[in-house]
DRENTORKOL-3810 file (N, C-alpha, C; in nm, 4 decimals):
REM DRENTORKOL-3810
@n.u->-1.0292; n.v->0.4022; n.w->-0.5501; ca.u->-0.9617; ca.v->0.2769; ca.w->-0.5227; c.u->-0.9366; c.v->0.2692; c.w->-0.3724
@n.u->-0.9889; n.v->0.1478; n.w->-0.3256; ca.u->-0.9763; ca.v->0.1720; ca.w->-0.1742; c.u->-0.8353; c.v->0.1110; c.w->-0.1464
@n.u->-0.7000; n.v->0.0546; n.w->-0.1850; ca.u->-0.6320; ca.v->0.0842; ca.w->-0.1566; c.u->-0.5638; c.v->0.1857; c.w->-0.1972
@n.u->-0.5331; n.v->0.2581; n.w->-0.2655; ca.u->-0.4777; ca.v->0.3873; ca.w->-0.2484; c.u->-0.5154; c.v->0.4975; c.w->-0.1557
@n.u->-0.6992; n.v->0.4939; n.w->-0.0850; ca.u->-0.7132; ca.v->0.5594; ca.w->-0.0022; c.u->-0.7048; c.v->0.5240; c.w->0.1183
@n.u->-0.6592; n.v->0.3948; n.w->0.1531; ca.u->-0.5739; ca.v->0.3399; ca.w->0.2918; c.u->-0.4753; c.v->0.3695; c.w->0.2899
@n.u->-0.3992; n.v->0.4108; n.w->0.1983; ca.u->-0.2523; ca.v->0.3969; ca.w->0.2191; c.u->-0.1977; c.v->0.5613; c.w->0.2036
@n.u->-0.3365; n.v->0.6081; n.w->0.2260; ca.u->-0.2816; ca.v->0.8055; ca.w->0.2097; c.u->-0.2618; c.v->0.7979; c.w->0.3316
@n.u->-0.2932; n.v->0.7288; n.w->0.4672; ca.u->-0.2196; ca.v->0.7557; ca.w->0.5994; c.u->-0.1268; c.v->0.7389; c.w->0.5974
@n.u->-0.0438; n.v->0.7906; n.w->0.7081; ca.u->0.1139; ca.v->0.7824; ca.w->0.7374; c.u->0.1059; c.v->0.6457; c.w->0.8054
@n.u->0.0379; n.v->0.6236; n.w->0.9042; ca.u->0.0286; ca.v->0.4965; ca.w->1.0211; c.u->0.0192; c.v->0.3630; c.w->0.9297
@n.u->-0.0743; n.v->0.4069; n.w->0.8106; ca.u->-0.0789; ca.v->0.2606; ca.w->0.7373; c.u->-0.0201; c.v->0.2212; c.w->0.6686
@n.u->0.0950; n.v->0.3388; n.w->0.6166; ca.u->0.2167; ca.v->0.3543; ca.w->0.4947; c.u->0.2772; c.v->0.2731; c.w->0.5868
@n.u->0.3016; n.v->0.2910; n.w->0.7053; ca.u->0.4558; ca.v->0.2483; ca.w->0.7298; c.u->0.3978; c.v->0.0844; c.w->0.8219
@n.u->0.2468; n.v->0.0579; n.w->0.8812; ca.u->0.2384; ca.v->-0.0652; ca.w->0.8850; c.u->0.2922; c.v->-0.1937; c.w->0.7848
@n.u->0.2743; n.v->-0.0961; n.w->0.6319; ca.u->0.2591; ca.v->-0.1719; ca.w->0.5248; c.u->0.3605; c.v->-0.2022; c.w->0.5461
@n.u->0.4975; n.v->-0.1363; n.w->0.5336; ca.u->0.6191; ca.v->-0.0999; ca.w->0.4982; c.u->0.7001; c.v->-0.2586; c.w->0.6400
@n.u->0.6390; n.v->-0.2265; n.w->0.7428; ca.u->0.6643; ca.v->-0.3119; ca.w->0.8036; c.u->0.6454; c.v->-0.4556; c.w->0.7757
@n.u->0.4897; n.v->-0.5010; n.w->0.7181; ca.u->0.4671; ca.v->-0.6340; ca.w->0.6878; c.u->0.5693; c.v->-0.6675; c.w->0.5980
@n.u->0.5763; n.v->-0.5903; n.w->0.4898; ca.u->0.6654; ca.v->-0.5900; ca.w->0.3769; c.u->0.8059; c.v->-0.6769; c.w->0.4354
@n.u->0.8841; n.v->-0.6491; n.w->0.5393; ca.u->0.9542; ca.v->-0.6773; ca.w->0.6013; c.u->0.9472; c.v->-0.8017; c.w->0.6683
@n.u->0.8446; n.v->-0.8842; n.w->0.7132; ca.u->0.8100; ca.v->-0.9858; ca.w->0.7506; c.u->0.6647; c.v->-0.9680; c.w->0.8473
@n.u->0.5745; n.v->-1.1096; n.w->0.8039; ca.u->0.4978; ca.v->-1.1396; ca.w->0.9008; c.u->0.4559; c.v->-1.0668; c.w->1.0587
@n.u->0.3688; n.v->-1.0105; n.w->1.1508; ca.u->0.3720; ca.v->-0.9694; ca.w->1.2623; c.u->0.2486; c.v->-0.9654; c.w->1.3561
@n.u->0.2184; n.v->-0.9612; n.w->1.4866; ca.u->0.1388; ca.v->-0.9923; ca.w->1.5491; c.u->0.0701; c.v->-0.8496; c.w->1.5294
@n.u->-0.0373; n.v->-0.8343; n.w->1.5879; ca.u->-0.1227; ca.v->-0.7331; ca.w->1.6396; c.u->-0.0486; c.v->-0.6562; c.w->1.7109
@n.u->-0.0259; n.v->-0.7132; n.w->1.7985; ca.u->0.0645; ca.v->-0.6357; ca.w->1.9297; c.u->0.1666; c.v->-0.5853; c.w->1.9078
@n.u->0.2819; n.v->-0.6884; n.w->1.7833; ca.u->0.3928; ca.v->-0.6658; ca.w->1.7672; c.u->0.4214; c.v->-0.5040; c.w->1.6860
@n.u->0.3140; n.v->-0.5176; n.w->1.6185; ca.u->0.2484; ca.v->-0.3742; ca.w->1.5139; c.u->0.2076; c.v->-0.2717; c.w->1.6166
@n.u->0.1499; n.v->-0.3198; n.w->1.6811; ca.u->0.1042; ca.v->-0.1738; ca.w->1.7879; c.u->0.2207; c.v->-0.1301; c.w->1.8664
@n.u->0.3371; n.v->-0.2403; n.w->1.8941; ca.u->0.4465; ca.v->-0.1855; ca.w->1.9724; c.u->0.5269; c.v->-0.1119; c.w->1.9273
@n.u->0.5169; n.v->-0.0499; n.w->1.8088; ca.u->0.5789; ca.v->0.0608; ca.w->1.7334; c.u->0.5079; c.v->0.1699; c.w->1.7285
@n.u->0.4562; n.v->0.1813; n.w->1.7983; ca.u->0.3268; ca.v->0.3158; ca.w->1.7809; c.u->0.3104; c.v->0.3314; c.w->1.8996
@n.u->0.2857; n.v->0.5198; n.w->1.9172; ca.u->0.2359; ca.v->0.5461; ca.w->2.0392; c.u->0.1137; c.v->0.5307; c.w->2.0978
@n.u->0.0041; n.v->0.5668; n.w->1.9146; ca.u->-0.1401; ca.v->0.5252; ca.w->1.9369; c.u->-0.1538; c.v->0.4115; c.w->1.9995
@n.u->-0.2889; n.v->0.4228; n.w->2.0543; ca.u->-0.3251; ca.v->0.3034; ca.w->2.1571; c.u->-0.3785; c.v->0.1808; c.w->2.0751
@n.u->-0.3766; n.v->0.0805; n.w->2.1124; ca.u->-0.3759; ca.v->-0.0392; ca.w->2.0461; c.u->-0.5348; c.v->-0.0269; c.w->1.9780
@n.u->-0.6289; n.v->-0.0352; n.w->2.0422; ca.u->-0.7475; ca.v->0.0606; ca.w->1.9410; c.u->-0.7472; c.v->0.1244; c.w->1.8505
@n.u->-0.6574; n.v->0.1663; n.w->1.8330; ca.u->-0.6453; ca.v->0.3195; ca.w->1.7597; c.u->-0.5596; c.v->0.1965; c.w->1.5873
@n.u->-0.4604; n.v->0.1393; n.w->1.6313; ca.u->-0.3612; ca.v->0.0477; ca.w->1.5963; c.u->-0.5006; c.v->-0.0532; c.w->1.4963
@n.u->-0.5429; n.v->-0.1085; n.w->1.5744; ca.u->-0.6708; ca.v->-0.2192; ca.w->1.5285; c.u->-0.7550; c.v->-0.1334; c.w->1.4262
@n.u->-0.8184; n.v->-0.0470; n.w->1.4641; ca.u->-0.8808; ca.v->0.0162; ca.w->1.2875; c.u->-0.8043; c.v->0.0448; c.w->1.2196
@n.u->-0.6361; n.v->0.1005; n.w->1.1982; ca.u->-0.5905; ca.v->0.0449; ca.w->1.1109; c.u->-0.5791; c.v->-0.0497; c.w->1.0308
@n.u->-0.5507; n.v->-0.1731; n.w->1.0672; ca.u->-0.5454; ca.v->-0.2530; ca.w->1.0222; c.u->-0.6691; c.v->-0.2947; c.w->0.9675
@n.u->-0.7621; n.v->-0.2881; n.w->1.0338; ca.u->-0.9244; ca.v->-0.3007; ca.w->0.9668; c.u->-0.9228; c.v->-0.2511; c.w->0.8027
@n.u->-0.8852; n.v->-0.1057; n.w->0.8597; ca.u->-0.8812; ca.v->-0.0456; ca.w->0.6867; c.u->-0.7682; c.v->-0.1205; c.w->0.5832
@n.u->-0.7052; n.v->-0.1413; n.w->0.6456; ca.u->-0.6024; ca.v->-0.2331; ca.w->0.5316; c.u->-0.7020; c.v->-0.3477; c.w->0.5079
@n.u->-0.7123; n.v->-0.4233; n.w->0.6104; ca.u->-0.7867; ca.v->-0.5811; ca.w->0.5564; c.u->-0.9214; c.v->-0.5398; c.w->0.4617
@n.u->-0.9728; n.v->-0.4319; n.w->0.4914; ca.u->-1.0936; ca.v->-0.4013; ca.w->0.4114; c.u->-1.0537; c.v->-0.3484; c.w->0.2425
@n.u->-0.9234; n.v->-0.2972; n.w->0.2691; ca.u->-0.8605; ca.v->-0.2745; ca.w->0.0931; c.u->-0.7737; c.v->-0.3861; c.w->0.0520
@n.u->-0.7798; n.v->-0.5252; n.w->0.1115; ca.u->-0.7366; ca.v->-0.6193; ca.w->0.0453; c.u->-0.5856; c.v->-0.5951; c.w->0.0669
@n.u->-0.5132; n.v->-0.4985; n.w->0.1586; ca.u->-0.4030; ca.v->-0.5140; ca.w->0.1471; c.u->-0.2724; c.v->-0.5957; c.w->0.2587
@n.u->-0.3812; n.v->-0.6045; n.w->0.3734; ca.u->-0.3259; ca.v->-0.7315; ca.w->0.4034; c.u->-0.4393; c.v->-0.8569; c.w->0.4774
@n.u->-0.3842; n.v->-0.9582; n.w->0.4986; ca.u->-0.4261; ca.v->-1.0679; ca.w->0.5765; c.u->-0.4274; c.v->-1.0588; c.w->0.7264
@n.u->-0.5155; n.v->-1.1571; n.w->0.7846; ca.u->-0.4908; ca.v->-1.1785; ca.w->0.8987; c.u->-0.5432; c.v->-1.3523; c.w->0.9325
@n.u->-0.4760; n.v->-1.3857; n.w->0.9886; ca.u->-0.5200; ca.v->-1.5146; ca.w->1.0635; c.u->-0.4628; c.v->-1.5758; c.w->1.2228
@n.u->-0.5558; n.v->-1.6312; n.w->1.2336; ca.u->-0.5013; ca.v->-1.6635; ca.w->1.3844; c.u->-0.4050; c.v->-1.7619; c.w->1.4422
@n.u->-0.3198; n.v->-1.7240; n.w->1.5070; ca.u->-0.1993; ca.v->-1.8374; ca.w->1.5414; c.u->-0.2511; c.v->-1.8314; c.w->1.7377
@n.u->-0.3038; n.v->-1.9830; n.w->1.7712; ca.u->-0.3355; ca.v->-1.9263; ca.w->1.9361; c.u->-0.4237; c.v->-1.8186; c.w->1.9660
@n.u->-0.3339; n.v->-1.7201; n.w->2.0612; ca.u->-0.4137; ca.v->-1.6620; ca.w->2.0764; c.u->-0.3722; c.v->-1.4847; c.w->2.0248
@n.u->-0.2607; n.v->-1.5029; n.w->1.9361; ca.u->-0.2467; ca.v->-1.4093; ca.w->1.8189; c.u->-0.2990; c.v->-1.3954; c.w->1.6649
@n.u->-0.3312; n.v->-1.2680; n.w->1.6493; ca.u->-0.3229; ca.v->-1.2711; ca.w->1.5229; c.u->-0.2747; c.v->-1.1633; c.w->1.4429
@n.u->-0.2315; n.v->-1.2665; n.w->1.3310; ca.u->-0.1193; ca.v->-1.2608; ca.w->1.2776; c.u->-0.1049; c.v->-1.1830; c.w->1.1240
@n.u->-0.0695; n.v->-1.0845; n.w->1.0683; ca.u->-0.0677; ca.v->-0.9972; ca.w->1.0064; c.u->0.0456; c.v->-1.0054; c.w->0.8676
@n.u->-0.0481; n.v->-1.0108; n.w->0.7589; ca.u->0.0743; ca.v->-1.0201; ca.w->0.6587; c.u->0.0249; c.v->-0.9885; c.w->0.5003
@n.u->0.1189; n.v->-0.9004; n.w->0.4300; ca.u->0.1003; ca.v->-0.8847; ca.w->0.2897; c.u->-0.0080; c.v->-0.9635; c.w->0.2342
@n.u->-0.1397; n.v->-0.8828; n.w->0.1277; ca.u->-0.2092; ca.v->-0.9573; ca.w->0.0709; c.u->-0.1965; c.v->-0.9368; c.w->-0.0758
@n.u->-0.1465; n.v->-1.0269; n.w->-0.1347; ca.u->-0.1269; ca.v->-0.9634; ca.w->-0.2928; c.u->-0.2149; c.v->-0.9593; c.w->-0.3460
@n.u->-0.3276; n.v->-1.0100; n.w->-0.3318; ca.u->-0.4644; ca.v->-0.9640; ca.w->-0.4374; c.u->-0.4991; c.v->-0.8092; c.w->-0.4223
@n.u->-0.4626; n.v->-0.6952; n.w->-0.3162; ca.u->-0.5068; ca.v->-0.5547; ca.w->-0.3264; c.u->-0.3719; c.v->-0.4932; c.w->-0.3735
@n.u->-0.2685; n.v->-0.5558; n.w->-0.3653; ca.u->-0.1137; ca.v->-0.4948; ca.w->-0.4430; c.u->-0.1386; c.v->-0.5484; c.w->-0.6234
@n.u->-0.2325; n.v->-0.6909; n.w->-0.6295; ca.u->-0.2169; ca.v->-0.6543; ca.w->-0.7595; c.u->-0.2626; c.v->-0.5512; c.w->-0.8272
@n.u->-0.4190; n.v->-0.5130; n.w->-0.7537; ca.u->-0.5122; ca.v->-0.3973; ca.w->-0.7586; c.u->-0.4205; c.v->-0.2943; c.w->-0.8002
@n.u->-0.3617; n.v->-0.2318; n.w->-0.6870; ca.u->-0.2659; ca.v->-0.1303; ca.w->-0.7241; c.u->-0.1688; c.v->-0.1532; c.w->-0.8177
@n.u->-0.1064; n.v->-0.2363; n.w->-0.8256; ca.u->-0.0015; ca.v->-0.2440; ca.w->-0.9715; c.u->-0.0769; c.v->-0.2320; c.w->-1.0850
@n.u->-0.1848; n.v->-0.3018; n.w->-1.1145; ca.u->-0.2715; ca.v->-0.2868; ca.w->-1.2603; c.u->-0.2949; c.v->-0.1390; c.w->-1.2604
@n.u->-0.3518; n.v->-0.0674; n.w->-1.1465; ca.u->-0.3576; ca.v->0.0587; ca.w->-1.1989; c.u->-0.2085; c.v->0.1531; c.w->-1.2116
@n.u->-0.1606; n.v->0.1042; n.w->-1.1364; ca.u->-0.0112; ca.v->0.1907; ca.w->-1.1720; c.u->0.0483; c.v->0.1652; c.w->-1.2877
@n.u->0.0442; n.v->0.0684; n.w->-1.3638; ca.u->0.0491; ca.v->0.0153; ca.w->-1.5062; c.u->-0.0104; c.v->0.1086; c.w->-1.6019
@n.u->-0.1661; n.v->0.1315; n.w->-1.5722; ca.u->-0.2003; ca.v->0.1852; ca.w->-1.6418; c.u->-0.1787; c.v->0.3636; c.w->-1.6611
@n.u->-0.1532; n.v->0.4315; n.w->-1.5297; ca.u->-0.0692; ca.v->0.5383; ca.w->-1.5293; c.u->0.0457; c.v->0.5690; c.w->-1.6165
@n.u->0.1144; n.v->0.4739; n.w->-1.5902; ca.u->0.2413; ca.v->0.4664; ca.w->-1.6572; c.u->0.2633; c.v->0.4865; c.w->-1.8035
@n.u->0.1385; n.v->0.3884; n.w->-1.8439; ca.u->0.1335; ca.v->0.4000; ca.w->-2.0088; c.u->0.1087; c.v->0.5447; c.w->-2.0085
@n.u->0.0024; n.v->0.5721; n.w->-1.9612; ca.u->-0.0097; ca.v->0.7693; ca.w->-2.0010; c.u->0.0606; c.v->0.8255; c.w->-2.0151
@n.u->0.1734; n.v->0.8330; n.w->-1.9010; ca.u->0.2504; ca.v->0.8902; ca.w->-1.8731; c.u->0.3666; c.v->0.8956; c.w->-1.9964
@n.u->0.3845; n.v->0.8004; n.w->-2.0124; ca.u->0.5166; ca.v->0.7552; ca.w->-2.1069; c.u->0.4510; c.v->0.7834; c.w->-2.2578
@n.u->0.2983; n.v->0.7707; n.w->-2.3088; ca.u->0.2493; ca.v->0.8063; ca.w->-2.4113; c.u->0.3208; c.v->0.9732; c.w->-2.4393
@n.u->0.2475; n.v->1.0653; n.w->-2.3444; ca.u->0.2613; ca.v->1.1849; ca.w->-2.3300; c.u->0.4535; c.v->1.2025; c.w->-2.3383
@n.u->0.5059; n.v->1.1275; n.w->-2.2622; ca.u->0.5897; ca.v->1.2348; ca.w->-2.2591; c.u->0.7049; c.v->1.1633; c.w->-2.4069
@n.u->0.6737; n.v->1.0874; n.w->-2.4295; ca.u->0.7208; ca.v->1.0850; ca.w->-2.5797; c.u->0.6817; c.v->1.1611; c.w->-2.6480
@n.u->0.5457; n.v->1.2031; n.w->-2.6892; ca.u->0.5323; ca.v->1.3019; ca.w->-2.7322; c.u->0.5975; c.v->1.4542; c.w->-2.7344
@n.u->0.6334; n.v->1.4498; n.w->-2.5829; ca.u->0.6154; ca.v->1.6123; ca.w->-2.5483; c.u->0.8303; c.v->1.6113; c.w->-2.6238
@n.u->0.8614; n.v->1.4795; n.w->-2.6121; ca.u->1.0241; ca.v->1.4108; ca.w->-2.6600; c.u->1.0369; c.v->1.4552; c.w->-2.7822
@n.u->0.9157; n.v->1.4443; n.w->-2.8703; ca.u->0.9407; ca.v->1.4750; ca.w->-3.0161; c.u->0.9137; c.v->1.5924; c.w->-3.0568
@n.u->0.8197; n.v->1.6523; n.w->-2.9725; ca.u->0.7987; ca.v->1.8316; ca.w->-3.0077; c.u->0.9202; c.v->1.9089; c.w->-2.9936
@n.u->0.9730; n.v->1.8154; n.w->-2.8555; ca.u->1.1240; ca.v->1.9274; ca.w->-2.8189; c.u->1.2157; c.v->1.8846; c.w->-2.9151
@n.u->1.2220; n.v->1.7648; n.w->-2.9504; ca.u->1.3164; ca.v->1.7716; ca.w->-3.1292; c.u->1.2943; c.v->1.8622; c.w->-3.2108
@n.u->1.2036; n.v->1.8114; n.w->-3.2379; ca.u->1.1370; ca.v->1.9286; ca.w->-3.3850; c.u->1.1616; c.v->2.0619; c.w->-3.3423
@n.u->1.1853; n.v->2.1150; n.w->-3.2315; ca.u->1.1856; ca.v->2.2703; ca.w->-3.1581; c.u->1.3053; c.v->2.3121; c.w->-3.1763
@n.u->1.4238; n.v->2.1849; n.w->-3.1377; ca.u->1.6093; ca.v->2.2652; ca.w->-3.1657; c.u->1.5951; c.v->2.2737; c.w->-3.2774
@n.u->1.7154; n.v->2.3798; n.w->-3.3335; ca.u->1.7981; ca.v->2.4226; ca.w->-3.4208; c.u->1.8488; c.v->2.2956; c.w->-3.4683
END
């Protein structure tokens, strides 16, 4: 899933974490980082390429923001985790019944 493997960086966790927070420029994103604004820009590449965020141009910025079509991506599969998860451990709920005294 290519967003989950954008978002194993630290730099792109916390870009996200930022949009999440509101709307932001290129620049405004790179001004939180020591990496060089290059460095800043293929980030974001890899996000826009996993659908997880937008970009469009305002002037002569552009402008950076949450894309929910690669968060739905990820929620459907975290959904489907979940069921596993919760299958199993009901199970593992009723063995440890049956196990007390």
């Amino acid at each position: 899933m290519d967003g989950l493997n954008a978002l194993a960086d630290p730099t792109r966790r916390t870009i996200v974490e930022m949009l999440g927070a509101q709307e932001m420029s290129s620049g405004e994103i790179a001004s939180h980082f020591t990496a060089s604004a290059p460095a800043i820009s293929q980030h974001l590449k890899v996000l826009r390429e996993a659908k997880l965020v937008t970009v469009r141009a305002e002037a002569q910025s552009r402008i950076y923001a949450l894309d929910p079509q690669g968060w739905r991506e990820i929620e459907a599969w975290l959904d489907r985790m979940r069921g596993f998860w919760a299958k199993r451990l009901d199970t593992l709920e009723e063995r440890l019944k049956k196990d007390q005294p």
